[in-house]
C-alpha positions in Angstrom: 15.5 30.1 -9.4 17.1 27.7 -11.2 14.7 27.8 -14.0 11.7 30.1 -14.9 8.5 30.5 -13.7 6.2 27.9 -15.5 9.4 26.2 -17.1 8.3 22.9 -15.4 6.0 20.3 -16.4 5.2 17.2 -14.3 4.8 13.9 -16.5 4.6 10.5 -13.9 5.6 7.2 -14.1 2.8 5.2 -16.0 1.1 1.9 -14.6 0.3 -0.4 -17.0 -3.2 -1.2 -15.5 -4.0 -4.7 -17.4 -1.3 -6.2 -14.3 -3.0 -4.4 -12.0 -6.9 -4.8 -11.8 -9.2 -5.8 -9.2 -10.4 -9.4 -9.2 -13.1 -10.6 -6.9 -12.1 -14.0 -6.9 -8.7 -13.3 -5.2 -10.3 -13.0 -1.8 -11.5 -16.6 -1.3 -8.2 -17.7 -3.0 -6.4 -15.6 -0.3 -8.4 -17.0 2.8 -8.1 -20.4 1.7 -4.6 -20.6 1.1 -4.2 -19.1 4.6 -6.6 -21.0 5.9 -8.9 -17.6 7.5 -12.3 -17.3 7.9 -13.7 -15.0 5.7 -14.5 -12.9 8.9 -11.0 -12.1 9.4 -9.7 -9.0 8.3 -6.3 -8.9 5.9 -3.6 -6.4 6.4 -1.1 -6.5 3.7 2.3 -4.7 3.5 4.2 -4.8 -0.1 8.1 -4.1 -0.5 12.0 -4.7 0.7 12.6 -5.2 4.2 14.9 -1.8 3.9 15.1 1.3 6.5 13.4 3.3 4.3 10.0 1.6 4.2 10.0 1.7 8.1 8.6 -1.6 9.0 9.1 -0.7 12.7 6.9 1.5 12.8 4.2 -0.7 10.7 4.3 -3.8 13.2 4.5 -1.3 16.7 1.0 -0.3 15.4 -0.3 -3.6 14.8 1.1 -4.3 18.3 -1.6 -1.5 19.4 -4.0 -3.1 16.9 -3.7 -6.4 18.5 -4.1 -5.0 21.9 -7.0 -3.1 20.9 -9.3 -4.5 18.1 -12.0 -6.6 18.5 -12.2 -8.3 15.7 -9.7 -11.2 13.9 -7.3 -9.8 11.6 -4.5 -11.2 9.8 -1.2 -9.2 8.2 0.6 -10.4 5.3 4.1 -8.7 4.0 5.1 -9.6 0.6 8.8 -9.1 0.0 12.6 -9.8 1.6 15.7 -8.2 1.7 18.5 -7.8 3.8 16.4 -6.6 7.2 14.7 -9.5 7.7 16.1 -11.4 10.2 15.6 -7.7 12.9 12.0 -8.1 11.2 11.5 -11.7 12.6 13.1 -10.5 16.2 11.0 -7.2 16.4 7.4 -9.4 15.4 8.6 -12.0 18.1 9.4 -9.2 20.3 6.0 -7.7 19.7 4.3 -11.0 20.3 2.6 -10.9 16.7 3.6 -13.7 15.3 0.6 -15.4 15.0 -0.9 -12.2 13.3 1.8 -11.6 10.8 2.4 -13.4 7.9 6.3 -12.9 6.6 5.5 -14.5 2.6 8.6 -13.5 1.0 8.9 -12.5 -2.8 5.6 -13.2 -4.2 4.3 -13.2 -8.0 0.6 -12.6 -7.2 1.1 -8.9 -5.5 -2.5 -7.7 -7.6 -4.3 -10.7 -6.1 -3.1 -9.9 -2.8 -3.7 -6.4 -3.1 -7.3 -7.4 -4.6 -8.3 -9.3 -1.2 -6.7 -7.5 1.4 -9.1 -5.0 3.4 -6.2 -2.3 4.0 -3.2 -1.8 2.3 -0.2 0.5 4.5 2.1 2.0 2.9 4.7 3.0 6.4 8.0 4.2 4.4 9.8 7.2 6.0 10.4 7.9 2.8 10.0 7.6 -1.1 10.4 8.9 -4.6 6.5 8.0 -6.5 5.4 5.2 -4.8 3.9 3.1 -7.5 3.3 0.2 -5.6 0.5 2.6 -3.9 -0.8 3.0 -7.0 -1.3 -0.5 -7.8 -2.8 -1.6 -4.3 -5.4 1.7 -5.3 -6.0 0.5 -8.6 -7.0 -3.2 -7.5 -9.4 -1.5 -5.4 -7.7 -1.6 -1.8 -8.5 0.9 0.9 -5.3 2.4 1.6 -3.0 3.8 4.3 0.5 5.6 3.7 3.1 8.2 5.6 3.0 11.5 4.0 6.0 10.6 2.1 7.1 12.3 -1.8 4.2 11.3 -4.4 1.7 10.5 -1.8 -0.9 12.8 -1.5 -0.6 13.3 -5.3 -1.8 9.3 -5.6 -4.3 9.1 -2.7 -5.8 12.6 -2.9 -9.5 12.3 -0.8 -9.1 8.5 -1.2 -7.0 7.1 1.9 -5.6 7.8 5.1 -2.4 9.8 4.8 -0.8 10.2 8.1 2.7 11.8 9.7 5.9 9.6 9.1 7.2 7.4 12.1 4.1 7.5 14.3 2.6 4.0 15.7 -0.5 5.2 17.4 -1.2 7.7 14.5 -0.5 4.7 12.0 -2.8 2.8 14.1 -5.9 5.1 14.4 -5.6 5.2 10.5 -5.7 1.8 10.3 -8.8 1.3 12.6 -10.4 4.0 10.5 -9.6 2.0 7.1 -10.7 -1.5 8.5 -14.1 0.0 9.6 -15.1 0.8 5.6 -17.7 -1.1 4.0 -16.6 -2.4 0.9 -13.7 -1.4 -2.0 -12.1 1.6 -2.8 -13.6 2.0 -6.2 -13.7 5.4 -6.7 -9.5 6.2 -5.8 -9.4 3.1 -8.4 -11.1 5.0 -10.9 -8.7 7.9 -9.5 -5.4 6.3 -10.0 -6.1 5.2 -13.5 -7.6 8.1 -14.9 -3.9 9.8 -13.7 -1.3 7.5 -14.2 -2.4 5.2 -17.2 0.5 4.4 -19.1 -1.2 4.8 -22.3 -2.2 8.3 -20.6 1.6 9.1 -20.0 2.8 8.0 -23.3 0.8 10.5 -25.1 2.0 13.6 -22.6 5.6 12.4 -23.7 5.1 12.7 -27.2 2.8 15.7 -26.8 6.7 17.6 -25.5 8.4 15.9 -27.7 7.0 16.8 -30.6 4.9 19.9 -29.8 7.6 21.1 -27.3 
């Protein structure tokens, strides 16, 4: 009760969508700087290696994945931080190595996120995660934990699935990796709701009109 009823209005964080488009020339560019065939299917995983975003929990179910998919696939994780080194031990561990790619900080996240087949979002959890945004707005199929902000961004447009679960996270992933073609319509989706320009005008709508 700390304030009254209807005394709240949700504005979000903006994207600015002109970094964040889909291209269809970053999936050749993708396969051949990685050297796949264009049969292989591409995984990618964006953000810090910190508890939070639950990597664990990501490379157990591509563990399952490897042990159970038919097909070639390939997962690429853009980022760094101070969990790294566990990282590397866990994917050795796992016996993935040859199926994960660790690639550090990159500059190129919306052509990465414009080739892959599935982006996962595994966090445990978040505040808004824009970075889901962006991978939606570049046309990605998407997977996330039901973490803050989520099913606000993916609505009927993604796999959302429980927090900490391998085989869950796993399932969802099989599920993704079996849809034909782009996810244009939570593109269209993400846009329409968190353009910047969008945004800007709901700010100066309260500002001014209160």
């Amino acid at each position: 009760k700390a304030v009254p009823i209807n005394g709240i209005t949700t504005v979000y964080n903006g994207v600015n969508f002109n970094n964040f488009k889909y291209d269809n020339l970053a999936r050749p560019s993708v396969e051949a700087e990685f050297y796949l065939e264009s049969s292989t299917k591409i995984i990618l995983a964006v953000g810090r290696f910190h508890y939070a975003k639950n990597y664990p929990n990501f490379l157990k179910a591509i563990k399952i994945l490897k042990d159970k998919y038919p097909l070639p696939f390939q997962v690429l994780i853009a980022g760094d931080g101070e969990l790294r080194i566990e990282i590397e031990q866990l994917i050795h561990q796992l016996d993935i190595s040859n199926e994960v790619f660790l690639l550090g900080r990159r500059n190129d996240i919306s052509k990465l996120m414009s080739a892959c087949d599935v982006f996962v979002l595994s966090s445990d959890y978040e505040g808004l995660p824009t970075v889901l945004i962006e991978a939606m707005a570049c046309q990605a199929n998407v997977v996330s934990t039901d973490v803050s902000g989520v099913r606000e961004i993916v609505n009927i447009y993604g796999e959302i699935i429980e927090t900490n679960n391998p085989e869950q996270l796993y399932l969802a992933l099989l599920k993704a990796l079996n849809i034909q073609g782009k996810n244009e319509s939570g593109s269209l989706y993400v846009k329409e709701k968190f353009n910047l320009d969008i945004i800007v005008r709901e700010w100066q709508d309260i500002y001014y009109n209160g």
